[in-house]
N, C-alpha and C positions, 0 to 999 in steps of 0.2 A: 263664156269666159269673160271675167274682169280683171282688165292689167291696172294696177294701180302702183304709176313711178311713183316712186322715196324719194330717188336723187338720181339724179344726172347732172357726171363730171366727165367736162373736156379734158384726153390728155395728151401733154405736150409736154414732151422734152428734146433741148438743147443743148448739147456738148458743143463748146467749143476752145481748141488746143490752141495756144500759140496765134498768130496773125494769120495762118492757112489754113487748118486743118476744121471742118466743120460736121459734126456726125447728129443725124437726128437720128435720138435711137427709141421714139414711139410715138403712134398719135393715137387719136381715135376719140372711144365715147365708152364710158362704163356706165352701166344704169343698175340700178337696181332696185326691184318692184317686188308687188306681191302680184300672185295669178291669185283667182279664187276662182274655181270651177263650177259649173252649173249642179257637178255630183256632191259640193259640200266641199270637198279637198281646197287647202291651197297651200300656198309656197310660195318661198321667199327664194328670191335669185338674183347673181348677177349677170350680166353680159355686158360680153366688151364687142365692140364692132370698132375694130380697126383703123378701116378704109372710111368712117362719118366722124370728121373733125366737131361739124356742127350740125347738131339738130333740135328742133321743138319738141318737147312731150310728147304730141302728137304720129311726128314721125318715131319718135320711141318706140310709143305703143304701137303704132303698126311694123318696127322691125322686129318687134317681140311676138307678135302675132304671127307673120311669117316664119318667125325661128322656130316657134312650138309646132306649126304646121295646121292653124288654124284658120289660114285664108291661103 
């Protein structure tokens, strides 16, 4: 299998009301690649991973790897 990222965007949003009130209402990491499969197939996808504010290409492509179920 070959993961090849397009793009990876950090996301972060910040609400904030008035002098007190403060809501983060998302964070994470959207990526989106192409797979190409060793059978000729491939695909285009996103994933969002939540809980990874920041990461390298590299950790990318290995959370895509585990996501598909190929390590």
């Amino acid at each position: 299998m070959n993961v090849h990222i397009e793009r990876l965007e950090r996301l972060n949003s910040e609400t904030t009301y008035g002098d007190t009130f403060f809501a983060h209402l998302y964070s994470g990491t959207k990526i989106e690649a192409i797979i190409r499969f060793k059978s000729g197939n491939s695909m285009e996808a996103t994933f969002n991973f939540p809980k990874h504010n920041d990461m390298s290409f590299f950790e990318a492509e290995q959370l895509i790897r585990k996501e598909l179920g190929a390590e």
